[in-house]
C-alpha positions, 0 to 999 in steps of 0.5 A, a space after each residue: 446392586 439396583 441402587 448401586 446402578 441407580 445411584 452410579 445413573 443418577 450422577 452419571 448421565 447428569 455429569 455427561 450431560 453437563 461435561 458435553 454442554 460444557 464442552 460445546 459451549 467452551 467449542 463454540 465459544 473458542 471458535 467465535 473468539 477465533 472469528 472475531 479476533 481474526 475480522 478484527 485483524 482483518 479491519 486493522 489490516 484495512 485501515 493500515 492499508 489504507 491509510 499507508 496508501 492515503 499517505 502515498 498519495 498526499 506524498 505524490 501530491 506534495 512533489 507534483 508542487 515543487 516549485 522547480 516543476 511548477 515554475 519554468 523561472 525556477 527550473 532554469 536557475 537550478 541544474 538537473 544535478 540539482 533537481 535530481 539531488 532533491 528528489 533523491 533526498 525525497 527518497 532518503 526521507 519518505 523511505 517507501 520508494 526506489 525511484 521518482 521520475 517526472 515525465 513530459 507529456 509525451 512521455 519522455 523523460 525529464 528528471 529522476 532520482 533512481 538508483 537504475 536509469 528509468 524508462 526514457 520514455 513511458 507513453 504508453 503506461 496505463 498510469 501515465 495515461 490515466 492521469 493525462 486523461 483525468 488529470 488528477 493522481 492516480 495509484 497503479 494496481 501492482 504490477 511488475 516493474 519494467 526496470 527491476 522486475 520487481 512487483 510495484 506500485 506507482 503512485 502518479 499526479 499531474 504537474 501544473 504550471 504555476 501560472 496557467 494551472 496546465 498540465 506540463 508533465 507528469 510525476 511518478 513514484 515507484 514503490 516496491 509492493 513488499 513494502 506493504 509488507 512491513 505495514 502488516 508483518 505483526 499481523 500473521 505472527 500467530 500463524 495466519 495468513 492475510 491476502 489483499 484483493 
């Protein structure tokens, strides 16, 4: 019987122990995997963000130098329903926005491309002042849009006059902030949840 017990201790206590680190190690090593490839989905949520927000950004730029903005000679020889076909046509092609409006320096409206009229007159937005004040693009943080009430994010660039490189107007894309969802959807297929701050 003491041999028996002896022997049973012997093999016992060391597989217990062996099973119980195992079973520790295989924890915590699961639990770093888990961080790490959850920090790594995070960072490519980062870049993707980001580099989907750079590309609005070279987009606004691009539309604040079409030359029937730029150029007072230009615009006079192309119609408004012109005007509005090639900013609709902007629309159709980048896919991201429902509406580009370009705005006096008041505020008033000059053209758009929008399936609902835009606001006649947008003085008071606090991206339309940023970028009179700084003179340079500006992206809004999302907010609802007076129009659609629907959350949105305008992305805004000062026009300058071809030959004096003054600010004439302002241009402004609306984009629906559920299209960054389209960014990131494959990044919470296995149950986690991403927010942007």
């Amino acid at each position: 019987t003491k041999t028996t017990l002896v022997a049973i201790t012997a093999i016992t206590v060391p597989l217990l122990a062996l099973s119980g680190f195992t079973a520790l190690y295989v924890g915590q090593n699961i639990t770093e995997s888990t961080k790490r490839k959850e920090a790594e989905n995070a960072n490519v949520l980062a870049y993707r963000v980001a580099y989907f927000m750079k590309e609005r950004y070279g987009d606004i730029q691009a539309l604040a130098q079409l030359s029937f903005l730029t150029n007072s000679k230009v615009r006079e020889f192309i119609p408004i329903t012109e005007q509005k076909a090639i900013l609709d046509s902007y629309i159709r092609g980048y896919g991201v926005y429902d509406s580009i409006a370009v705005y006096r320096l008041d505020g008033s409206l000059m053209v758009d491309a929008s399936p609902e009229p835009p606001p006649a007159n947008i003085s008071k937005r606090e991206y339309f002042q940023t970028v009179l004040r700084t003179d340079k693009p500006f992206i809004s943080q999302p907010e609802p849009s007076v129009v659609t009430k629907k959350v949105s994010i305008f992305v805004a660039a000062p026009v300058k006059d071809a030959n004096t490189g003054k600010t004439i107007a302002v241009i402004r894309t609306r984009m629906q902030a559920s299209a960054l969802e389209d960014v990131i959807k494959d990044l919470g297929e296995g149950g986690e949840q991403y927010h942007l701050v």
